[in-house]
C-alpha positions in Angstrom: 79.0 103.2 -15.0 76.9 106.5 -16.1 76.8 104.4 -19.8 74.9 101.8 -17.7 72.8 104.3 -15.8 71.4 106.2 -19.2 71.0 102.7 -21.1 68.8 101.6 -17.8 67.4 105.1 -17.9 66.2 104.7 -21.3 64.9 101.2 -21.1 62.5 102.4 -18.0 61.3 105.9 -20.1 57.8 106.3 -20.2 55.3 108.3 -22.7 53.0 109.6 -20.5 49.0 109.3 -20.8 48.5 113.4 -22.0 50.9 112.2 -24.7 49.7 108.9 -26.1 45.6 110.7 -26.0 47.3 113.2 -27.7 49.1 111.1 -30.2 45.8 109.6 -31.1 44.2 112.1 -31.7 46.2 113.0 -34.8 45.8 109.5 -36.2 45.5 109.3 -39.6 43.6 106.2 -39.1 39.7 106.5 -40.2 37.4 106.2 -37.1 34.3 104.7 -38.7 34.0 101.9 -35.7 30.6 101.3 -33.3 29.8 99.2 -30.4 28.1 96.5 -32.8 31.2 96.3 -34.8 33.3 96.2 -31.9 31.4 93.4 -30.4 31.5 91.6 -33.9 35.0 92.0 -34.2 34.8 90.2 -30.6 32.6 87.5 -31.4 34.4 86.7 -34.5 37.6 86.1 -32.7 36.3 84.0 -30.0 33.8 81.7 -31.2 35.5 80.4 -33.9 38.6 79.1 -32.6 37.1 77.7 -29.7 34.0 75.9 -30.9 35.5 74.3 -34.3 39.2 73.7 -33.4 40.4 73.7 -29.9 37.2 72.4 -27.9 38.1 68.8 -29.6 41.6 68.6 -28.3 40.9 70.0 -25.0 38.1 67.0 -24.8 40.5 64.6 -26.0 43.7 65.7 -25.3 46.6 66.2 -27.2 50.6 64.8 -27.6 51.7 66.7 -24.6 48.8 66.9 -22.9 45.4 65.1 -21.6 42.1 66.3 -22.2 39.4 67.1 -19.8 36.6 64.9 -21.3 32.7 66.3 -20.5 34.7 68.7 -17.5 35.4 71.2 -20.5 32.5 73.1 -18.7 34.6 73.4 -15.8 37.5 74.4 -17.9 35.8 77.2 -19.9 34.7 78.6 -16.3 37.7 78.7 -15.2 39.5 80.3 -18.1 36.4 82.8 -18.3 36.8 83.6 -15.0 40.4 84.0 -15.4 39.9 86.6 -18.7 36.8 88.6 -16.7 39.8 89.4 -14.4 42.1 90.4 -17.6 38.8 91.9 -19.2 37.9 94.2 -16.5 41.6 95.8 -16.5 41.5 95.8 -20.2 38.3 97.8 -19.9 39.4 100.4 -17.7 42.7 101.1 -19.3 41.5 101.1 -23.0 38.4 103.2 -22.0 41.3 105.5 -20.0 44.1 105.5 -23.3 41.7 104.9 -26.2 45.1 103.9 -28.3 46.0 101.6 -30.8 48.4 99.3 -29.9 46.6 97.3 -26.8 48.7 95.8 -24.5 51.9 97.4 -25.9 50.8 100.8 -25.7 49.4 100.6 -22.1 52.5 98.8 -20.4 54.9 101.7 -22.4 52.7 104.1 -20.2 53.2 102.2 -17.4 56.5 100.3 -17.3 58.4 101.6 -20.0 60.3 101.6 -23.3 62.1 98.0 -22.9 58.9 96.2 -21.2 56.5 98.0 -24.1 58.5 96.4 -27.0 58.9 92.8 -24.9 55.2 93.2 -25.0 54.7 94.1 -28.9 56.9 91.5 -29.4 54.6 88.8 -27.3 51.5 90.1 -29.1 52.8 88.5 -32.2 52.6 85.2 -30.7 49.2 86.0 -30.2 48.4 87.3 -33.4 50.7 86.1 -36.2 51.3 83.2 -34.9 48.2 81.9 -33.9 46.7 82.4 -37.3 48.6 79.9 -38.5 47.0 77.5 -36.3 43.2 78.9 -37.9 44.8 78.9 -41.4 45.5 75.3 -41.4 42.0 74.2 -39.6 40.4 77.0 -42.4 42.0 74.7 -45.4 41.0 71.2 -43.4 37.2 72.5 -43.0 37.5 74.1 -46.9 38.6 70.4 -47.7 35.4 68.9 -45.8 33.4 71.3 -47.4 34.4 70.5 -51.2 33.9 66.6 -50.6 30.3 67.9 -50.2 30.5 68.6 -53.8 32.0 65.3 -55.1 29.1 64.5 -57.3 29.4 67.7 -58.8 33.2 68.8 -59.4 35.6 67.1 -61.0 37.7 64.6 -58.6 40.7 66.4 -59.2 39.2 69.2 -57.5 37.5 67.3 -54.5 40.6 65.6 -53.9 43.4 67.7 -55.1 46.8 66.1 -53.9 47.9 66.3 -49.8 51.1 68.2 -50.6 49.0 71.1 -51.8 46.9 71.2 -48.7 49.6 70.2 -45.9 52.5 71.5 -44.7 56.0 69.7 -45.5 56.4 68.6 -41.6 52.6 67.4 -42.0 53.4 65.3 -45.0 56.7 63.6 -43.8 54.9 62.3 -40.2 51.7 61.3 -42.5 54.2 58.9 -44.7 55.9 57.9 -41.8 52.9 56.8 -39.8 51.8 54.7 -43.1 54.9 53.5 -44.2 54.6 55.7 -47.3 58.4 56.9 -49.3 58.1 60.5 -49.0 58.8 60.9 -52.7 56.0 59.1 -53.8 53.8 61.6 -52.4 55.3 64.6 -53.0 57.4 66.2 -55.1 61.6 67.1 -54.1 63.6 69.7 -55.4 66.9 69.1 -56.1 66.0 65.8 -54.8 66.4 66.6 -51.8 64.3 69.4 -50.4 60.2 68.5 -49.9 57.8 70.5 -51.3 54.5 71.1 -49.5 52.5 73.9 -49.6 49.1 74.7 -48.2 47.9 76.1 -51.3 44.0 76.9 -49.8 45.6 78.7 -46.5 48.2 81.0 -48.6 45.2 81.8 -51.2 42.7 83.3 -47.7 45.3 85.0 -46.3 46.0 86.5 -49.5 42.3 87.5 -50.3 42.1 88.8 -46.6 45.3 91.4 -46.6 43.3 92.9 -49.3 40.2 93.4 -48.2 42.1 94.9 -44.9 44.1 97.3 -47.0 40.5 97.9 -48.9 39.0 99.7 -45.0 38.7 98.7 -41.4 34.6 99.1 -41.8 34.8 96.9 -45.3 36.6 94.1 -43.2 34.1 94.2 -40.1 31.0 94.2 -42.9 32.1 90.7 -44.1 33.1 89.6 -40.4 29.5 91.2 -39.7 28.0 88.5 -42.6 30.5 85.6 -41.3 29.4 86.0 -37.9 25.9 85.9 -38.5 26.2 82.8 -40.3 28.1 80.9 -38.0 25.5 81.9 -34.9 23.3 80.7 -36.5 24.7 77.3 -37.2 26.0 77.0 -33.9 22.7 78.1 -32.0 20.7 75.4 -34.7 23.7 73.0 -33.3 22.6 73.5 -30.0 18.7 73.2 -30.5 19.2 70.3 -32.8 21.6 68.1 -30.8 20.2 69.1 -27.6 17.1 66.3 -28.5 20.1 63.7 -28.8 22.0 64.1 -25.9 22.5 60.8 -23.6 23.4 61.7 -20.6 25.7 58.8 -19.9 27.8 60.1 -22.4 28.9 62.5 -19.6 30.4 59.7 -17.1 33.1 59.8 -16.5 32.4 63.3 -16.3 36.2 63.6 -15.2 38.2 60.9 -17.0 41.6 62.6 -16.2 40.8 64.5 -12.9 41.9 68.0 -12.0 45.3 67.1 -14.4 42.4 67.4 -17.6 40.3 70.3 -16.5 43.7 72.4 -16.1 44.8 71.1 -19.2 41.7 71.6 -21.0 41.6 75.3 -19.5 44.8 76.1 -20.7 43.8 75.2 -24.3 40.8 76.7 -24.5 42.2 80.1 -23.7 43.4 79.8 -27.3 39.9 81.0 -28.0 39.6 84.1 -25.5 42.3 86.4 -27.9 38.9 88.3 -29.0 38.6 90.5 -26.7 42.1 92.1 -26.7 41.7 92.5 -30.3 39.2 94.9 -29.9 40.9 97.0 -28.0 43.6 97.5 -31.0 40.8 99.4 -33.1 40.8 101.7 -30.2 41.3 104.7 -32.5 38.9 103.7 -35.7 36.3 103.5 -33.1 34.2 106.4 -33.0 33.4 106.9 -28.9 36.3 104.4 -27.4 35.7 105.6 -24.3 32.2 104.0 -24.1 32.1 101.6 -26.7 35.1 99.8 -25.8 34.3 98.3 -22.0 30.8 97.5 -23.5 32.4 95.4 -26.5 35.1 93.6 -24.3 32.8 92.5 -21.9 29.6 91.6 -23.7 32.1 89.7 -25.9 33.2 87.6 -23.2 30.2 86.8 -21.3 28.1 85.8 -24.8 30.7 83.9 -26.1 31.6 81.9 -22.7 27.7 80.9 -22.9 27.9 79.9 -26.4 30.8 77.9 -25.3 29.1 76.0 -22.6 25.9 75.0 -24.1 28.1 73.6 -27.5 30.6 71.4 -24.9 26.9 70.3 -23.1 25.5 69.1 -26.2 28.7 68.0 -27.8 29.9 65.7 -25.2 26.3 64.5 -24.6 25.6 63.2 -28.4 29.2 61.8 -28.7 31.2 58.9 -26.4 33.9 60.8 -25.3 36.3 58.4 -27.0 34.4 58.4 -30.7 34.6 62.9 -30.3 36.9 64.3 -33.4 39.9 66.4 -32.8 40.1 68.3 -36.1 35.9 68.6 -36.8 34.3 67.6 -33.7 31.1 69.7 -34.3 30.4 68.4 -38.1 31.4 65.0 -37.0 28.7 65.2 -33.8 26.1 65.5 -36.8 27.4 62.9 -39.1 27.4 60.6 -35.6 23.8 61.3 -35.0 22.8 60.5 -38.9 22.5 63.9 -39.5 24.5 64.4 -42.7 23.2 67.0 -44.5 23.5 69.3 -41.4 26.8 68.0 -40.8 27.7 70.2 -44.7 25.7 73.3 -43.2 28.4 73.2 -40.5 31.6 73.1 -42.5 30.0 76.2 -43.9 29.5 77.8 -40.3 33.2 76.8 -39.8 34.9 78.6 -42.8 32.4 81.7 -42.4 33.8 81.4 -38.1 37.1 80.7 -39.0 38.1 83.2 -42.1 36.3 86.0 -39.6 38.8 84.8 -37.0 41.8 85.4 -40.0 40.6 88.5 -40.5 40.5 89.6 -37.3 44.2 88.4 -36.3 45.6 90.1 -38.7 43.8 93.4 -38.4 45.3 92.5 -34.7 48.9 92.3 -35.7 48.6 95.5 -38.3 47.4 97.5 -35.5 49.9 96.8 -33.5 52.8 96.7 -35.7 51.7 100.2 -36.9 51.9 101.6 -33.3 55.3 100.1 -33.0 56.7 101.5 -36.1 55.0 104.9 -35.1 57.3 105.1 -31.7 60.3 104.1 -33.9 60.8 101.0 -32.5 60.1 99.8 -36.5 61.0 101.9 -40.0 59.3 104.4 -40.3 58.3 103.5 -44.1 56.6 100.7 -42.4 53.7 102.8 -40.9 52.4 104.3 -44.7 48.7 105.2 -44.8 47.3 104.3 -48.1 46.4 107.4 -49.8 42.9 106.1 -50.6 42.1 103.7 -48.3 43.5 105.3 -44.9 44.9 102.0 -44.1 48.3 100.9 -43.0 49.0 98.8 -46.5 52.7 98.0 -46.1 52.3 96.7 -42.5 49.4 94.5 -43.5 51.3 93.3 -46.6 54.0 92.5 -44.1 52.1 90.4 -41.5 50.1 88.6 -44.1 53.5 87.5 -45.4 55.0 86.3 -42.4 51.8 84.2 -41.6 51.8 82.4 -45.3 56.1 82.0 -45.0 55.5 80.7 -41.2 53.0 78.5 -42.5 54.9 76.5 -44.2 57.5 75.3 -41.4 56.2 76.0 -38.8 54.3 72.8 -35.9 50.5 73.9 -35.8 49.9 72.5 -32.6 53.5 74.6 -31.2 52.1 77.4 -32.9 49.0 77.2 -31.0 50.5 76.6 -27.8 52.9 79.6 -28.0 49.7 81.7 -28.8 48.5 80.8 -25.6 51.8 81.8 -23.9 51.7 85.4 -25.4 48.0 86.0 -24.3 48.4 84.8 -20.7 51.8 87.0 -20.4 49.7 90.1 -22.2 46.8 89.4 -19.3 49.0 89.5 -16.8 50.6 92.7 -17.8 47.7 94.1 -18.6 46.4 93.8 -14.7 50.0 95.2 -13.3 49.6 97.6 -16.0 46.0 98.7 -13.9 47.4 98.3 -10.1 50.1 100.6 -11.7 48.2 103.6 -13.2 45.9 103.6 -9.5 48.7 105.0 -7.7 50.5 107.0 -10.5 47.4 108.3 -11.5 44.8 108.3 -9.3 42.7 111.4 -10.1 42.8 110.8 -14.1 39.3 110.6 -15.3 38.3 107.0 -16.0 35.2 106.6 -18.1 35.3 102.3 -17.0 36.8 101.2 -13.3 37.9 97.8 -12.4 35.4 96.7 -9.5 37.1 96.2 -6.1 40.5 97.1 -7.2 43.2 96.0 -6.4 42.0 92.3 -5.6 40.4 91.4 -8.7 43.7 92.7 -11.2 45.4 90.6 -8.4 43.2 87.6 -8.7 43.7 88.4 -12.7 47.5 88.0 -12.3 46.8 84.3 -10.2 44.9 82.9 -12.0 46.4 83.7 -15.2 49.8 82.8 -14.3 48.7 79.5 -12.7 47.3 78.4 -15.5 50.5 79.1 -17.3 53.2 78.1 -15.0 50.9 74.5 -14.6 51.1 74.3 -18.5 54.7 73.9 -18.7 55.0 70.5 -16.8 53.7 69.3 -19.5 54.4 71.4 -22.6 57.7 70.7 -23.3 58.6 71.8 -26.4 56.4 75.0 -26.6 57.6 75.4 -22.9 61.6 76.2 -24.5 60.2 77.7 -27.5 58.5 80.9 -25.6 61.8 81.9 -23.9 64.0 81.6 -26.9 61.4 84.4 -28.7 61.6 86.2 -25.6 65.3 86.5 -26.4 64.9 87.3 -29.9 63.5 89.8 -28.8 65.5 91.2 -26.3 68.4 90.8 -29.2 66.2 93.1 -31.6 65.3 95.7 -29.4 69.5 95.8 -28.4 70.2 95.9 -32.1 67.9 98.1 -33.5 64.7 99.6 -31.6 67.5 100.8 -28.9 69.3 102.6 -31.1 66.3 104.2 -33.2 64.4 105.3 -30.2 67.6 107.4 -29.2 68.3 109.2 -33.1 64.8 110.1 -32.5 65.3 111.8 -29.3 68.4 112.9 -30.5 66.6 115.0 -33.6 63.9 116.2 -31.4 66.4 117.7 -29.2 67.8 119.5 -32.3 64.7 120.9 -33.7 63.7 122.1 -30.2 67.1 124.3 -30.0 66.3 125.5 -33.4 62.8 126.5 -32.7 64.2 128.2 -29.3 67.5 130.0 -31.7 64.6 131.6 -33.8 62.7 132.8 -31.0 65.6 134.0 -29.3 66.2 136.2 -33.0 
């Protein structure tokens, strides 16, 4: 029985606020980070995702799932009203605990040891995971983009063979569908085991862990450049196909009722993981306490605008039924005549979507390193490259695990257990606020969450209703996100358990021998 009271006594320890400031304030990690490349870092998360891959599914609908048709609008409100709720309390805690780590290190100061790794084990749905989903649309707009060229390079180039561009799972559904034997399309080893390999994907991924390991402020000058690009593409999108919009394109405004908006809100979420990430620079940035609540919110309020005007003019220029899932921006063009502009945006969508790469992984790094810092990981794991300052090994490491997961992995699972992590991290996030009010109500709080408690409460609603309505319909995704909530329950029992208490275990050691040599 006392076994059972010190395991539950450890699991609810917490690492108080004095001690996580304090923490960061040794970081080895350079702080070269201002509001504009905060708000970059933003941008580059958000607009990508949303505007070149998701917005076409959550028009159209997908397998498990209808679509919301030219009610998007109504869908990006409600999910942007549901993340200004998880934005605010992200404001006020990261401007309060200016610490890497997001999510994870705030609910460790708040709920404790257990709940902290549950939720640094959720962020890697959000992160990792859901770059697999932008590394496959990255290789499918690199595709559209060297088919542009087909005058110019050889054809063996243009259209180099499906099994180096798709996934195995990809391939066998695509011969399926046609009546295609898989072995005339790819090749087997052994006879036995497909090969398929999405050859353009790996080779990003790969380019991007090195510029990360190169510097933080390195990585946010090329997401600087990337961004800039694809603004402008997408604001010439806008001013273009604004003179073709029909406006009885947009009736049935609601083809699939309240069932489609919800639907379409859910998947369009996808695109809001921007904002957290840049509250995992928190200590390369160099005045958190005010850049950070700037950043978060600005991000979120231009990139929700962006958002509606592109689903206005998108849904107006195309029948709802003729709108393309996997280039619906590009495609708009070629449907209007416009061709040439059509290329220009395949450009705007690899510049957008390698900034979004980047950006998820410089997500998972951060947090991984924050892990491994309170032992929850090896401690090898959190090395500082001697020249760059950067955590190399970690960003080796999640690189990896996106190009392996890659290459099993269902893209549109992927994406929808993405969605699952970042609604779980909102929520926490807001109990993570109502929590610190009445532990800590006199701490100094550079950002405050406006009529608090209601809006982290509101927060917590609407975020969870969009996520418990989900699973009615996302089935597979729906038993997916519990079974990696037990993995990681079993890893934390295995290892981080164990480490965290050797760790206390040697501090409580080295504190007797610091108090024997006093006593001397």
């Amino acid at each position: 029985m006392n076994n059972l009271k010190s395991i539950i006594a450890n699991c609810l320890s917490k690492r108080s606020t004095d001690e996580l400031i304090a923490t960061s304030k040794k970081s080895e990690l350079k702080k070269t980070l201002n509001v504009f490349d905060l708000i970059v870092i933003g941008i580059g998360a958000v607009v990508g995702t949303g505007i070149f891959t998701i917005i076409g599914t959550a028009i159209q609908g997908g397998p498990e799932g209808v679509g919301a048709g030219p009610a998007i609008i109504i869908s990006m409100v409600m999910a942007a009203i549901a993340c200004v709720f998880s934005a605010l309390c992200y404001s006020e805690i990261a401007a309060m605990i200016p610490v890497a780590g997001s999510a994870y290190t705030y609910t460790y100061a708040t709920m404790g040891e257990f709940m902290a790794w549950m939720v640094g084990w959720i962020l890697m749905l959000e992160y990792a995971i859901g770059n697999i989903t932008v590394a496959s649309a990255w290789t499918g707009y690199f595709v559209q983009f060297l088919k542009g060229f087909k005058h110019i390079l050889p054809a063996f180039v243009v259209n180099f063979p499906m099994w180096l561009r798709n996934d195995y799972r990809f391939m066998l559904s695509y011969c399926d569908k046609f009546g295609l034997d898989p072995h005339s399309q790819m090749p087997y080893l052994f006879d036995k085991i497909p090969v398929a390999v999405n050859l353009p994907a790996i080779a990003i991924v790969l380019l991007l862990t090195l510029l990360l390991i190169k510097g933080v402020k390195e990585s946010t000058r090329v997401a600087s450049i990337m961004v800039g690009v694809n603004m402008f593409m997408i604001l010439s999108f806008i001013l273009v196909g604004a003179f073709y919009v029909k406006p009885e394109n947009w009736t049935p405004f609601a083809p699939n009722g309240f069932e489609g908006v919800f639907m379409g809100a859910f998947l369009i979420f996808f695109a809001y993981i921007g904002f957290d990430a840049i509250s995992t620079t928190a200590e390369e940035t160099e005045n958190p306490q005010r850049d950070l609540p700037i950043a978060i919110l600005g991000t979120l309020i231009i990139c929700t605008i962006l958002y509606i005007c592109v689903a206005l003019v998108l849904t107006g220029t195309v029948p709802l039924g003729s709108i393309d899932i996997q280039a619906p921006i590009a495609h708009a063009m070629r449907a209007i005549g416009i061709d040439w502009f059509a290329g220009l945006i395949s450009i705007g969508a690899l510049c957008a979507l390698t900034s979004v790469l980047l950006i998820y992984q410089l997500g998972t790094t951060r947090i991984l390193y924050a892990m491994s810092r309170d032992r929850f990981l090896p401690k090898s794991l959190r090395l500082i490259h001697k020249k760059f300052r950067t955590p190399h090994v970690l960003t080796w490491i999640s690189g990896i695990v996106v190009i392996i997961c890659a290459l099993f992995m269902d893209l549109n699972i992927s994406a929808e257990l993405c969605n699952f992590g970042t609604f779980t991290s909102f929520i926490i996030i807001c109990i993570a606020v109502l929590i610190l009010r009445k532990t800590e109500p006199n701490r100094e709080r550079p950002f405050k969450v406006p009529f608090c408690p209601v809006f982290p409460i509101l927060g917590i609603i609407t975020c969870g209703g969009l996520m418990v309505y989900s699973m009615k319909f996302l089935k597979t995704s729906s038993l997916y996100f519990p079974l990696w909530l037990v993995m990681g329950v079993m890893i934390y029992a295995a290892y981080g358990y164990k480490q965290k208490r050797l760790e206390e275990q040697k501090r409580i050691e080295m504190q007797k021998k610091v108090e024997r040599l006093i006593a001397r």
